[in-house]
MDTraj code that builds the backbone (N, CA, C; nanometers):
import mdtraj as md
import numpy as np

residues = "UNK UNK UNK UNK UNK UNK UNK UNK UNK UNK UNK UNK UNK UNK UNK UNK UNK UNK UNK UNK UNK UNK UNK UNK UNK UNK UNK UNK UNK UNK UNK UNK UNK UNK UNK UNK UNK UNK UNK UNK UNK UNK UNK UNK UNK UNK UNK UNK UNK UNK UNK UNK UNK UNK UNK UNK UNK".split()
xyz = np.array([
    [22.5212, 0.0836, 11.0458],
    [22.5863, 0.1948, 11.1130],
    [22.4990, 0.2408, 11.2294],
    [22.5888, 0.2519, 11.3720],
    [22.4837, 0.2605, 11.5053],
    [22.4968, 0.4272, 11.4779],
    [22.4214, 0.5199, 11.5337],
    [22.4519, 0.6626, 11.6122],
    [22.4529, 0.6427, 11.7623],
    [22.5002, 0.7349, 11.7541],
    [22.5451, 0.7914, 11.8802],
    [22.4761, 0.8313, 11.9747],
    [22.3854, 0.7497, 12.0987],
    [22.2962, 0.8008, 12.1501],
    [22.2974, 0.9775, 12.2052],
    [22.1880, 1.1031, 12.1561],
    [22.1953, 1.2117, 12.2181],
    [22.1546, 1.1829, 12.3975],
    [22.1779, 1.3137, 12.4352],
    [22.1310, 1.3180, 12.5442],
    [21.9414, 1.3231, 12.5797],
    [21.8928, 1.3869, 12.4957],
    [21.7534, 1.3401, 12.4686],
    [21.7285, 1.2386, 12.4180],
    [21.7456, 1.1221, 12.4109],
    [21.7218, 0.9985, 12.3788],
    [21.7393, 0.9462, 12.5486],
    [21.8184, 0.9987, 12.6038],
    [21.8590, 0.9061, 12.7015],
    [21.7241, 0.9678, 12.8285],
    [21.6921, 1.0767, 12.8024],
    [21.5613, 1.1672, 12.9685],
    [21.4711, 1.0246, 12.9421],
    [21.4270, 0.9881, 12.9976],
    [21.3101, 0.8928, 13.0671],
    [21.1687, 1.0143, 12.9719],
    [21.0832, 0.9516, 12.9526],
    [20.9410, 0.9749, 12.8062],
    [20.8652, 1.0399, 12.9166],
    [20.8614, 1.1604, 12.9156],
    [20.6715, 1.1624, 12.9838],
    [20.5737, 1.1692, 12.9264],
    [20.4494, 1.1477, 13.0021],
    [20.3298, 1.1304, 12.9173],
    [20.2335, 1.1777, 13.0162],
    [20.1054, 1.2460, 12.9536],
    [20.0433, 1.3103, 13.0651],
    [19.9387, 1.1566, 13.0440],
    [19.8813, 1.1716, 13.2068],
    [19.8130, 1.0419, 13.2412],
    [19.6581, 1.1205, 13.2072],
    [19.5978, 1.2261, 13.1643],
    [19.5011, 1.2668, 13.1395],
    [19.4837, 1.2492, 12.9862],
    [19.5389, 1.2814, 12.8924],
    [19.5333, 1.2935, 12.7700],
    [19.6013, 1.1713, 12.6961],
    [19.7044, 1.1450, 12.7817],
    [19.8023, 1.0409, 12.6872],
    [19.8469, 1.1028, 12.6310],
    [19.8969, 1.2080, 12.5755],
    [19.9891, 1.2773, 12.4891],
    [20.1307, 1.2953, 12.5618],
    [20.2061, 1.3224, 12.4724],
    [20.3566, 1.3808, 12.5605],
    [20.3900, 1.4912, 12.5002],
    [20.2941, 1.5763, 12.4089],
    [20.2915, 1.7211, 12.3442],
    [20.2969, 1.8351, 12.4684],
    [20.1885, 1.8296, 12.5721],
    [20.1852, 1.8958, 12.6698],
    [20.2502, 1.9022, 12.7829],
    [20.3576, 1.7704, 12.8085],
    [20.4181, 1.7231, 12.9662],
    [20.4979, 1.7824, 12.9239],
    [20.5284, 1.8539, 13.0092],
    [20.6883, 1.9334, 13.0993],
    [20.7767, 1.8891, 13.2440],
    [20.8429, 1.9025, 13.2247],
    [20.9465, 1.8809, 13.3603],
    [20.9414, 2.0168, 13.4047],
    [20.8863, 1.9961, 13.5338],
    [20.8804, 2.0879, 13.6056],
    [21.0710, 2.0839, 13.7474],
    [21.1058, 2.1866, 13.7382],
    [21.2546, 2.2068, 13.8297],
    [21.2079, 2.2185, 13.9383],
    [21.2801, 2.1017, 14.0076],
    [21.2499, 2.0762, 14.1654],
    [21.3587, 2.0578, 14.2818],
    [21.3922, 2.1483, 14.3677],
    [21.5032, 2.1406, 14.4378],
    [21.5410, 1.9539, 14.5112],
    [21.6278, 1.8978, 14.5075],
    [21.6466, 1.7868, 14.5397],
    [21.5757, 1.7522, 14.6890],
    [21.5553, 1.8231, 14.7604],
    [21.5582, 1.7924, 14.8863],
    [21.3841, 1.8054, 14.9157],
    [21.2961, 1.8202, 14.8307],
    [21.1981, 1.8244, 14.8025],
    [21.1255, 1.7075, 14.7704],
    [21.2012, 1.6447, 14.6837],
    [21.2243, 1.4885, 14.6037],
    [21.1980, 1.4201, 14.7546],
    [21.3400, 1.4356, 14.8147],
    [21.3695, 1.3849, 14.9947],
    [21.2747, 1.3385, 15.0395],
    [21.1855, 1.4770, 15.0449],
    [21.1080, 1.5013, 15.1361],
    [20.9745, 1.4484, 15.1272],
    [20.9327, 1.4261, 15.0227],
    [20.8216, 1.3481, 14.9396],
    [20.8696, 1.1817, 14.9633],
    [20.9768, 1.1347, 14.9212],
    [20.9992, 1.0181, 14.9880],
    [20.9975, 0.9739, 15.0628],
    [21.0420, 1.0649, 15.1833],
    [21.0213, 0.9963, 15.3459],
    [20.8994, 0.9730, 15.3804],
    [20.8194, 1.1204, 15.3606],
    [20.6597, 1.1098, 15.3926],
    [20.5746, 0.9833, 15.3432],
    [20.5980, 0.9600, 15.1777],
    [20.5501, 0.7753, 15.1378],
    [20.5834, 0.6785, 15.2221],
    [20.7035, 0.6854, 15.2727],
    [20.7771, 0.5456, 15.3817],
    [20.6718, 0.5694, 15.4432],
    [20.6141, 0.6876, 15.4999],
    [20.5198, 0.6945, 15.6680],
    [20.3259, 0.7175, 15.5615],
    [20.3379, 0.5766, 15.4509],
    [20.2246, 0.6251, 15.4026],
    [20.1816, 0.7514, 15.3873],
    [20.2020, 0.8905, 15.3724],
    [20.1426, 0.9831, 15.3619],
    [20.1698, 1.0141, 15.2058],
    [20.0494, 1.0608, 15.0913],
    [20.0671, 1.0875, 14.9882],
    [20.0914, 1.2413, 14.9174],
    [20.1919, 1.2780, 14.9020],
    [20.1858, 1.4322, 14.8781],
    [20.1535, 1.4577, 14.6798],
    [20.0825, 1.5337, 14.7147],
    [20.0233, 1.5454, 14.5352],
    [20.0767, 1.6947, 14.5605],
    [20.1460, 1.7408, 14.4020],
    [20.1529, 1.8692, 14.3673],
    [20.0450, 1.9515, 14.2872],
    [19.9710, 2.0093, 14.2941],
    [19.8695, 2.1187, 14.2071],
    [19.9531, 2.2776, 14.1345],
    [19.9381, 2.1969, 13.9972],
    [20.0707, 2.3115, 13.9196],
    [19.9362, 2.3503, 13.8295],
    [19.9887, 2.4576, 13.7465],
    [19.8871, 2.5169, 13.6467],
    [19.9910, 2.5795, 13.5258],
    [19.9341, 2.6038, 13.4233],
    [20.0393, 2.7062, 13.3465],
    [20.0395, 2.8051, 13.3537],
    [20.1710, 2.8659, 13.3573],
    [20.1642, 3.0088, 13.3785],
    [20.2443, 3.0580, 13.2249],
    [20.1103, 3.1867, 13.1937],
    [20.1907, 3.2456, 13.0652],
    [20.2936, 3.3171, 13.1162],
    [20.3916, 3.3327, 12.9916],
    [20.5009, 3.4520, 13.0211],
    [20.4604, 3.5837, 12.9582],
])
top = md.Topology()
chain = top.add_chain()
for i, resn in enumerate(residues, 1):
    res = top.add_residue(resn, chain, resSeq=i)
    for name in ("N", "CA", "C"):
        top.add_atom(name, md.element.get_by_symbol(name[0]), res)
traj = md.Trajectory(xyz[None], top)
């Protein structure tokens, strides 16, 4: 008997590249055109890195 794939089965795994864990990785919400914009700049070699931190609530 198959199930029914959920929709969390189907998000792509993250994993933090510091720890190796995937306890701590979050998806951080990013306007699409941001995505864009980070892409074009790679075509013209330029590397854009984001610097995030946690913020308590």
């Amino acid at each position: 008997q198959q199930e029914a794939a959920t929709m969390k089965d189907r998000l792509p795994k993250m994993m933090c590249h510091v720890c190796k864990t995937s306890t701590t990785c979050h998806a951080i919400p990013m306007p699409y055109v941001t995505r864009y914009l980070v892409n074009e700049l790679a075509a013209m070699n330029i590397k854009v890195t984001f610097d995030v931190e946690k913020i308590s609530c």
